[in-house]
VOVEX-84842 format. One record per residue (C-alpha): y, x, z; residue in three letters. Coordinates in steps of 0.1 Angstrom, whole numbers, padded with zeros to 4 digits, always signed. Each point is the difference from the previous one (the first is absolute). Layout:
BEGIN
YXZAla
...
This chain:
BEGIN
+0131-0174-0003Unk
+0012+0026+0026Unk
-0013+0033+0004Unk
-0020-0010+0028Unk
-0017-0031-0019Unk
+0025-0026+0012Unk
+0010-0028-0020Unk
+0038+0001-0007Unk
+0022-0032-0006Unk
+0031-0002-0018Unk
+0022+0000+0029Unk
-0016+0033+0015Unk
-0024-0016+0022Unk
-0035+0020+0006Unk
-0027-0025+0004Unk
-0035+0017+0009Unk
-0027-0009-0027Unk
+0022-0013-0029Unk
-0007+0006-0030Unk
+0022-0003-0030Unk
-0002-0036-0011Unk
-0010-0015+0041Unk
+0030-0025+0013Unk
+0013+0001+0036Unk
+0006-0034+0013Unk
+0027-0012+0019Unk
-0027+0001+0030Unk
-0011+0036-0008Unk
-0031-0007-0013Unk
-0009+0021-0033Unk
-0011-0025-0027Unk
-0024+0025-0026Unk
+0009+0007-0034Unk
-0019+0011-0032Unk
-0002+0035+0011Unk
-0015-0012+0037Unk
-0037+0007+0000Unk
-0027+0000+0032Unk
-0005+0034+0018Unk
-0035+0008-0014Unk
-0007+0016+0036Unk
-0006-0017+0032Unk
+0019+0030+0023Unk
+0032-0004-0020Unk
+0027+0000+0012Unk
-0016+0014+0031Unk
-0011+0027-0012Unk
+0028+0031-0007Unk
-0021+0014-0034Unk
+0013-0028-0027Unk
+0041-0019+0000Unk
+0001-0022-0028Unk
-0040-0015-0004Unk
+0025-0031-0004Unk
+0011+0009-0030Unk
-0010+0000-0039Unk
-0008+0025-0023Unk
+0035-0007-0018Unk
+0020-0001+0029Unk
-0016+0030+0013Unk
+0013+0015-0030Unk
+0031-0013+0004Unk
+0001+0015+0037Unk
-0007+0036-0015Unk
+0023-0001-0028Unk
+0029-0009+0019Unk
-0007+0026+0032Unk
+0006+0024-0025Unk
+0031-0016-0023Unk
+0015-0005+0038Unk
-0004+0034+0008Unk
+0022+0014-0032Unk
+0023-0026+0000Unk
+0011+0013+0036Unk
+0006+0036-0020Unk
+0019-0022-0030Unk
-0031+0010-0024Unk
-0021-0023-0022Unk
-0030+0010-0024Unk
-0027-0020-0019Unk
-0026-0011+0026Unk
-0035-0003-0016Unk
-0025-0027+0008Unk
-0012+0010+0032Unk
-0043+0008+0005Unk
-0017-0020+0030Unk
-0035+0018+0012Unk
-0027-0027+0003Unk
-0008-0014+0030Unk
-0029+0018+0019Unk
+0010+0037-0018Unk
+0011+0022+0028Unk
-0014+0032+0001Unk
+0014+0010+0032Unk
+0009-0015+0035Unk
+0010+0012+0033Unk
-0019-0024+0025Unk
+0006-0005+0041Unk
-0028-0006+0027Unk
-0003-0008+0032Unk
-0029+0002+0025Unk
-0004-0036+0012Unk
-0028-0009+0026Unk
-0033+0016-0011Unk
+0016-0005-0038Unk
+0030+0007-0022Unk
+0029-0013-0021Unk
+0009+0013-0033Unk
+0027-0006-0023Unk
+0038+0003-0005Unk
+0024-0005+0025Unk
+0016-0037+0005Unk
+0035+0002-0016Unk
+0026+0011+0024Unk
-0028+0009+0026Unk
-0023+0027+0007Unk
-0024-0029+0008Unk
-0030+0004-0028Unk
-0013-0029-0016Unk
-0041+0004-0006Unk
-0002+0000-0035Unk
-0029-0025-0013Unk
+0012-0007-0030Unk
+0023+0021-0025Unk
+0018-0006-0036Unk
+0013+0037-0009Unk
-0031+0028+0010Unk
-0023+0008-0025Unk
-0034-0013+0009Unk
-0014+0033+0009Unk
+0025+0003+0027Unk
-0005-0035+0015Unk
-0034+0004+0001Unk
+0003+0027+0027Unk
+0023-0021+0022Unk
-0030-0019+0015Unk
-0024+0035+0005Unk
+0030+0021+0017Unk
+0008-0027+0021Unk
-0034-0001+0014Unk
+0003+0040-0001Unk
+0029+0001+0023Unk
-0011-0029+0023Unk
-0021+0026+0013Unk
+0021+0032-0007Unk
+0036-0009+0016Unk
+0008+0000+0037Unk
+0009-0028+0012Unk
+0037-0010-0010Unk
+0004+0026-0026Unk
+0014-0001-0032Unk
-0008+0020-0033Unk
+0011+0004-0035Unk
-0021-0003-0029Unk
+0010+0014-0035Unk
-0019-0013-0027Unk
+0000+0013-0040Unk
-0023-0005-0024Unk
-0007+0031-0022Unk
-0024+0015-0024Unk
-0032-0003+0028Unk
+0010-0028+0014Unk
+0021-0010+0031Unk
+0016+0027+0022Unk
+0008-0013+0036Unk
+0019+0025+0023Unk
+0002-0014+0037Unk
+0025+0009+0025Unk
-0002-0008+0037Unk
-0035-0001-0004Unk
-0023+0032+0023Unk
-0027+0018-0014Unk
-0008+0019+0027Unk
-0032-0008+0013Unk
-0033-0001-0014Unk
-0003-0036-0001Unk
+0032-0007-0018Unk
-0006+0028-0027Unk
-0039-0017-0009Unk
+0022-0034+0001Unk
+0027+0012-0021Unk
-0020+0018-0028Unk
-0031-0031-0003Unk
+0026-0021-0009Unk
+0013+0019-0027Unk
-0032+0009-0013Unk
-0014-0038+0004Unk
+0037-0012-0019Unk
-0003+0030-0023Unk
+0037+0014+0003Unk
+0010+0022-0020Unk
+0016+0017+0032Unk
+0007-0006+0039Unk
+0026+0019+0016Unk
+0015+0003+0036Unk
+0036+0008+0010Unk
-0001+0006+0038Unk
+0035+0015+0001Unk
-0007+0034-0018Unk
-0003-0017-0036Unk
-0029-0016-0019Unk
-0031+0018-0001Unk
-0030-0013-0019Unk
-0032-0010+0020Unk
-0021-0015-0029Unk
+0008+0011-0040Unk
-0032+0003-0022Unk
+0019+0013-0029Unk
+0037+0014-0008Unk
+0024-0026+0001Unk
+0017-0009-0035Unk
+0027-0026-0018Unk
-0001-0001-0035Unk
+0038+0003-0012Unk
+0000-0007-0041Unk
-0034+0008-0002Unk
+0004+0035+0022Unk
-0020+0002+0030Unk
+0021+0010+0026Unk
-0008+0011+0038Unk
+0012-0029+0021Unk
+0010+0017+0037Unk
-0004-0022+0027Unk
+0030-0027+0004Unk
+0012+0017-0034Unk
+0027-0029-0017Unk
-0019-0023-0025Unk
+0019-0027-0018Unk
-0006-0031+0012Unk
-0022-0014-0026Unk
-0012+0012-0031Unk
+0014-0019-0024Unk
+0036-0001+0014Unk
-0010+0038-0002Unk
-0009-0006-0036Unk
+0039-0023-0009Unk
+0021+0031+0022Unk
-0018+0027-0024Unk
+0008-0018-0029Unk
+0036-0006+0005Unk
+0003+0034+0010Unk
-0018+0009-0033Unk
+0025-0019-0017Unk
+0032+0019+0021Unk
-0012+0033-0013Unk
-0012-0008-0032Unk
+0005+0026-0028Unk
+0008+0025+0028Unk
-0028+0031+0000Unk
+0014+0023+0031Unk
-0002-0025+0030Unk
+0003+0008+0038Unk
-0008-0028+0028Unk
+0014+0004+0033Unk
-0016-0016+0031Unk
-0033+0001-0019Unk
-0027-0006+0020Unk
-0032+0002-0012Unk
+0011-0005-0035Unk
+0004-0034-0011Unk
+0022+0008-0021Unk
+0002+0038-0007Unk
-0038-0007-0014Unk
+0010-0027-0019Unk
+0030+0017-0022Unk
-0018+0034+0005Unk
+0032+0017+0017Unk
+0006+0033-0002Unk
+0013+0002+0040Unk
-0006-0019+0031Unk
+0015-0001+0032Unk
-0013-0008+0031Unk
+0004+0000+0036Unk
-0034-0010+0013Unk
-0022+0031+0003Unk
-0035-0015-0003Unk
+0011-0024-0028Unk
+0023+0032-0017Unk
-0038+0020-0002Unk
-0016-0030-0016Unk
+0021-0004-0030Unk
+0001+0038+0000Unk
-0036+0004-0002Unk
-0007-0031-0026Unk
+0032+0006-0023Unk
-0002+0041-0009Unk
+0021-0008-0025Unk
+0026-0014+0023Unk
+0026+0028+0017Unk
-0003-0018+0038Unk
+0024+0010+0025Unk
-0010-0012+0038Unk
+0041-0005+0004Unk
+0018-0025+0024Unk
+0027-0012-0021Unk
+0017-0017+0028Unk
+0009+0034+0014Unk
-0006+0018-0036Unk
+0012-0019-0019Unk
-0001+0013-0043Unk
+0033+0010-0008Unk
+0021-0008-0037Unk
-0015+0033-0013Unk
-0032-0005+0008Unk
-0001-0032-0008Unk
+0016+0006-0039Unk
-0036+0018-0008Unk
-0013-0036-0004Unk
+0005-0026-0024Unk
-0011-0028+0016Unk
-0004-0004+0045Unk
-0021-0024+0017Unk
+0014-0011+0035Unk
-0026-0018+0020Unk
+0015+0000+0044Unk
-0008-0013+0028Unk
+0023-0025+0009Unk
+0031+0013+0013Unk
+0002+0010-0040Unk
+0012+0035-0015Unk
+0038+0005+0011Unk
+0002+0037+0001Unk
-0026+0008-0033Unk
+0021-0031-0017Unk
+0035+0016+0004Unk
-0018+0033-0016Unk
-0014-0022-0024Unk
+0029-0015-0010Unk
+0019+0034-0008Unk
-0033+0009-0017Unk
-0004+0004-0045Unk
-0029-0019+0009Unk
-0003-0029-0035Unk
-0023-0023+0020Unk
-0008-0014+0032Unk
-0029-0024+0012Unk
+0006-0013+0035Unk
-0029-0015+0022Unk
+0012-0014+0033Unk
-0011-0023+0031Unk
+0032-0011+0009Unk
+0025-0016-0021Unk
+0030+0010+0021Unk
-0004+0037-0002Unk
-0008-0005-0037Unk
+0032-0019-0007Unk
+0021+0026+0026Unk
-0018+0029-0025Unk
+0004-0018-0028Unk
+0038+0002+0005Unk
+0001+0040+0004Unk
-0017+0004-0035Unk
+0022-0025-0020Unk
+0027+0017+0014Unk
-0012+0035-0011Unk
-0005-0016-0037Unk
-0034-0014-0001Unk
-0004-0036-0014Unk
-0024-0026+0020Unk
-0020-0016-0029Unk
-0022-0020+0019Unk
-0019-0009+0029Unk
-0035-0016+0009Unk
-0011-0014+0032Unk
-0039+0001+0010Unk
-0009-0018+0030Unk
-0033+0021+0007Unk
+0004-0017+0040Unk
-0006-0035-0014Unk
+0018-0028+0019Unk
+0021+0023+0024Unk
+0035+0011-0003Unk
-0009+0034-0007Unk
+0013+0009-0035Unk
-0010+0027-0025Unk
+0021+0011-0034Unk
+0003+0025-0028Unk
+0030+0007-0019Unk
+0006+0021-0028Unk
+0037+0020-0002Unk
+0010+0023-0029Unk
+0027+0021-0010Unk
């Protein structure tokens, strides 16, 4: 399968929906194989939020492990790839949703694929309950709210107090829309309702502090603060990066976050760029030396870098070029890698095998369950 889902034949030929196992006929029809199963959800392949609902867990697995062996063979490297970990269906702890005013009521849901059309989500396969259960109140709630013709966006997470929802495009200027706003987050119990009108997100309705628990520390979670998709791909990456630094006691992690990770191995230093998520880890790890540092333009040099004997990388995706190169001239014994893209892994990847390190293994985790969205951690040592 192609990065993009497609089903690939011998000869090179991309066929949309195959699946390893499928035939094309001579007429080109598809004729299903073993690994061909029905789409459990009536809006696919409509709907943009899911790829391959067509295909089976083991194929699926297939699809991840090869994104990433694809990706280092185009760098001429090849490690041990580890079983991959699939999140169960209906485990999503997050979601960016679209809606659109539409007559005296609203759509909601994710865009159609290829389209900025939205498709109104009435049933779903990959959001935790608690998140699908509000799809049905807000759309009621912004039937009223939006002007006519508008769109929003509506960020969803699930934390310690229940579901955060931060709304953009929506006004809270009048009277009326403030009383609608904050009933229904007190009548659905949120754990906190926020409004970005172009300024940033400020909260309207929060009862309590907002919190994460991060290996068992309760952590401020800033509005639209990154949260791993769900918890127990959360739960597989902090394990393999465990295993990365194992026997390692002086540990930095870079791109940190609210602490995943730097919780997890109790680092001794964390970098990160994000100022509201920089004070949250400051303020729940006292033990951790946190530096609010934008390693894009900052990135830790060789020297600073030889203080530790173990780093955790966890970037966005366009991956870790510049802090990489430093990396790899760094004393540094072990490295744990955590990326979102298995092209600026592999094109990282390269750097530090050629500055010495060793790529022992890697393990996919599909956290965005039937998409083409792929998730590893790999462990490199001196």
């Amino acid at each position: 399968m192609a990065a993009r889902g497609d089903g690939v034949t011998a000869s090179g030929k991309h066929v949309a929906f195959g699946v390893p196992g499928d035939v094309l006929l001579d007429d080109g029809a598809l004729a299903p194989g073993p690994h061909h199963q029905d789409p459990p959800c009536r809006h696919f392949p409509e709907c943009g939020g899911c790829q391959l609902q067509h295909v089976d867990d083991e194929a699926y697995r297939g699809y991840l492990t090869s994104r990433i062996a694809g990706a280092l063979a185009q760098h001429d490297l090849e490690t041990e790839i580890r079983a991959p970990h699939l999140s169960p269906p209906n485990s999503r702890r997050r979601a960016s949703l679209r809606a659109l005013k539409v007559g005296q009521g609203a759509v909601i849901g994710f865009n159609a694929a290829k389209s900025h059309r939205i498709v109104d989500m009435r049933e779903n396969f990959i959001l935790r309950p608690e998140l699908l259960a509000l799809v049905d109140p807000l759309r009621r709630l912004l039937g009223r709210i939006l002007l006519p013709k508008r769109t929003a966006e509506l960020q969803l997470a699930l934390i310690d107090q229940g579901v955060d929802v931060m709304m953009k495009g929506v006004s809270a200027d009048g009277l009326s829309s403030i009383e609608a706003l904050t009933s229904f987050a007190a009548d659905n119990r949120l754990a906190r309702l926020s409004i970005d009108q172009g300024l940033g997100p400020e909260a309207i309705y929060q009862p309590e502090a907002a919190t994460i628990t991060l290996s068992g520390v309760r952590t401020a979670f800033p509005t639209g603060a990154f949260l791993q998709a769900t918890e127990d791909g959360e739960a597989a990456l902090v394990a393999a990066v465990r295993d990365a630094v194992a026997g390692e006691t002086v540990i930095a992690d870079l791109f940190a976050g609210l602490g995943t990770f730097a919780l997890a191995v109790r680092a001794s230093y964390a970098a990160e760029a994000g100022r509201d998520a920089a004070a949250a880890l400051k303020a729940s790890a006292p033990n951790v030396l946190v530096e609010h540092r934008d390693l894009y333009r900052r990135p830790l040099d060789a020297g600073e870098l030889g203080r530790f004997g173990a780093v955790i990388l966890d970037p966005p995706r366009a991956g870790a070029e510049e802090q990489v190169r430093a990396l790899a001239a760094s004393s540094a014994r072990r490295i744990a890698y955590v990326s979102c893209n298995p092209a600026t892994f592999a094109r990282d990847a390269k750097v530090l095998t050629d500055g010495g390190y060793n790529l022992h293994w890697v393990v996919p985790v599909g956290q965005f369950r039937w998409s083409t969205h792929v998730e590893l951690a790999a462990a490199f040592a001196r």
